[in-house]
matplotlib code that plots the C-alpha trace (Angstrom):
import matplotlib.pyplot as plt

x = [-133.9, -137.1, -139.4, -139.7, -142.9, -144.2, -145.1, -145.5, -148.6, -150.6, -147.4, -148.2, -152.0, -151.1, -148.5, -150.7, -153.4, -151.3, -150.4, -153.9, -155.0, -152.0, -153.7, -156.7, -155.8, -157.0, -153.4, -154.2, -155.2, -151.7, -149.7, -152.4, -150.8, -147.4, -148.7, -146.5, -147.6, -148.0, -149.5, -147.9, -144.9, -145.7, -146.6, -143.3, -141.5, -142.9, -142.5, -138.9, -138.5, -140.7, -142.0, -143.0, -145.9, -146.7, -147.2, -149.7, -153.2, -152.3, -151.5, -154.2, -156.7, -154.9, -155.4, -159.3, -159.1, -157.6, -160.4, -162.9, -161.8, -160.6, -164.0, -161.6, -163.1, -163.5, -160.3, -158.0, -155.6, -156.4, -154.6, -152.0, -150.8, -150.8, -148.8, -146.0, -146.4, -145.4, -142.2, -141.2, -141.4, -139.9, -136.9, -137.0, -133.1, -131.3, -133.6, -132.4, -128.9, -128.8, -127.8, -130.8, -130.6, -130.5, -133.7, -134.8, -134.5, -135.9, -139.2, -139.3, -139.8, -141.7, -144.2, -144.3, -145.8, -148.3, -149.4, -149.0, -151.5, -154.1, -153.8, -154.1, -157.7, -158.8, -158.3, -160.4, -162.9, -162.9, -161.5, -159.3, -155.8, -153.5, -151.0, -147.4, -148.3, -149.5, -146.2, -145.0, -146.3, -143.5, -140.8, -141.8, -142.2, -139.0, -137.4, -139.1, -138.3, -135.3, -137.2, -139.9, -137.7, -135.5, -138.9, -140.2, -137.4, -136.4, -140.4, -139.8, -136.4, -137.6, -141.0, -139.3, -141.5, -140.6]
y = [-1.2, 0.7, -0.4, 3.1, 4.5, 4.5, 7.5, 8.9, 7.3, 9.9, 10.9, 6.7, 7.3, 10.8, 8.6, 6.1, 8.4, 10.2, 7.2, 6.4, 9.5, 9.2, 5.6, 7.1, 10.5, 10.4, 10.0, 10.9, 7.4, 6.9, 7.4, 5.0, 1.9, 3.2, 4.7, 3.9, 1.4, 4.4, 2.1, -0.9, 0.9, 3.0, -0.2, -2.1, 1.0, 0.8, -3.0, -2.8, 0.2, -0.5, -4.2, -4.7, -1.8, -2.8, -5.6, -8.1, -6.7, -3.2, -4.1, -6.7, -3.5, -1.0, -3.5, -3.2, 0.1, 0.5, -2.3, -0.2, 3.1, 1.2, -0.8, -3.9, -7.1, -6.9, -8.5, -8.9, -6.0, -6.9, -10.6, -9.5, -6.4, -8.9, -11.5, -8.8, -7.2, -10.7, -11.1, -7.9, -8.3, -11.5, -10.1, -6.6, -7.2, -8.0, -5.8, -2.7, -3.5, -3.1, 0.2, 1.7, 0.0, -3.4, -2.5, -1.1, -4.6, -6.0, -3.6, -4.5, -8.5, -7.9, -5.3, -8.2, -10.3, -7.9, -7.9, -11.5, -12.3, -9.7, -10.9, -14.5, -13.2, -11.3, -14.8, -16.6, -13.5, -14.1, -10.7, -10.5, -11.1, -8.0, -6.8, -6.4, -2.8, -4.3, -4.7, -1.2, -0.3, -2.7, -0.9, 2.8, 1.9, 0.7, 3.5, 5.8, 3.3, 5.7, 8.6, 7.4, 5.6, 8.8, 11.0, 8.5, 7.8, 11.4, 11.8, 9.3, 10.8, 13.9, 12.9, 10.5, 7.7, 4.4]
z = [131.4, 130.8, 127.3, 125.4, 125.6, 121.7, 120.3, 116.8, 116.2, 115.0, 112.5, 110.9, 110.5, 108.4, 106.0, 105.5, 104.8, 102.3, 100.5, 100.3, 98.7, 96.1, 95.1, 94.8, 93.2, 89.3, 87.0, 83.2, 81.5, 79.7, 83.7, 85.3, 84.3, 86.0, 89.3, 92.2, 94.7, 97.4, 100.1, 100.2, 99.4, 103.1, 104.8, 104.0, 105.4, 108.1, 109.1, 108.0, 110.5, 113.5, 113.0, 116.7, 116.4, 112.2, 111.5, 109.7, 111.5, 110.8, 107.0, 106.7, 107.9, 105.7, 102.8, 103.4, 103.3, 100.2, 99.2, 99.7, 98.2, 95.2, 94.9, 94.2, 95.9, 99.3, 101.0, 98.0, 98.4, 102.5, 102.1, 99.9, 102.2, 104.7, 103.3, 102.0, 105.5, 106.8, 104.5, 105.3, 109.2, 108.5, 106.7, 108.3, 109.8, 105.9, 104.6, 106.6, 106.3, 102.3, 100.9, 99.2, 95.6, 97.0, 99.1, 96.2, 94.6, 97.6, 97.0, 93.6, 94.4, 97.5, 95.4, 92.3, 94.9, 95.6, 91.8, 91.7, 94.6, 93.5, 89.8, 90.8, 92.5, 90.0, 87.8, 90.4, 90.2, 86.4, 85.3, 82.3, 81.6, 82.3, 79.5, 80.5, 81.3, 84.8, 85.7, 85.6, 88.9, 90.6, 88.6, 89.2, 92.3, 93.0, 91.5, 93.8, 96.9, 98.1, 97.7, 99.8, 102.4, 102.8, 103.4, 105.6, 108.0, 108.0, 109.2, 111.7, 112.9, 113.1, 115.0, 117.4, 116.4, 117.8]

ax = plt.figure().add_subplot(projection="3d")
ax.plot(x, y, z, "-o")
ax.set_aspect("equal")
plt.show()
C-alpha cells in the first residue's frame, strides 16, 4: 500500500494566516476582552485532523508568530501553542470521535490552558492580575468551535488536504 502524497499545504498556510489576521484585527474596546482564540483555535483543528503533518514545530513556530504581531514576549504564546498542540496530538483519536459539543468542551479546557500558561508568564514577567473578563476568550471561543471546525474540514474536504 502506497503513503498518500500530502497536499493541501498551501490551503494550511492561508487558514492560519486568516486566523492570524482575525487576532490581530482591532475589536471595539468593550469586544476585545471576548475575541475568539482564532489561532490556536486553527492549530488544534488541525492536529486533531492531520496530526502526522501539524504538530508541536509547526504550532511552536505559529506561536512565535503570533508573538511577534501581538508584541507579547517573545516565546510565550510560542510554548503555550506548543504544549496545547501536544495535548491535542496526543488526544487527536477521542477528540475526533465526540459529537461537536463535547469537542466543544474539549476546546474550551484545552483553550483555558492556553490562558493559563500565558497568564502564569505574564506573572513571571510581572504584569498585572487579569479580571475574570480574561476568561471570556475560552468561552466565545468554544461557542464558535463548531462553526470553525465545520468551515475548516469542509476546506479540507473540499481541497483534498491530507
Amino acid at each position: 500500500m502506497a503513503l498518500a502524497k500530502p497536499q493541501g499545504g498551501f490551503v494550511i498556510f492561508i487558514s492560519f494566516i486568516v486566523a492570524l489576521i482575525l487576532m490581530i484585527m482591532p475589536l471595539p474596546e468593550w469586544a476585545e476582552a471576548a475575541r475568539p482564540q482564532w489561532l490556536i483555535m486553527v492549530v488544534i483543528y488541525w492536529c486533531i485532523a492531520l496530526p502526522d503533518r501539524i504538530g508541536v514545530i509547526i504550532a511552536w513556530m505559529t506561536g512565535l508568530v503570533l508573538d511577534v504581531a501581538t508584541g507579547s514576549l517573545l516565546g510565550q504564546n510560542a510554548m503555550a501553542f506548543g504544549i496545547v498542540a501536544f495535548l491535542a496530538i496526543k488526544l487527536h483519536l477521542r477528540i475526533r470521535l465526540f459529537p461537536l459539543w463535547q469537542q466543544a468542551l474539549s476546546i474550551l479546557i484545552l483553550i483555558a490552558l492556553y490562558q493559563i500558561i500565558t497568564l502564569w508568564v505574564k506573572g513571571f514577567t510581572g504584569q498585572s492580575a487579569q479580571s475574570w473578563s480574561y476568561w471570556l476568550a475560552s468561552l466565545t471561543s468554544m461557542l464558535l468551535w463548531p462553526f470553525v471546525f465545520t468551515l475548516l474540514r469542509g476546506v479540507r474536504r473540499f481541497y483534498r488536504v491530507r
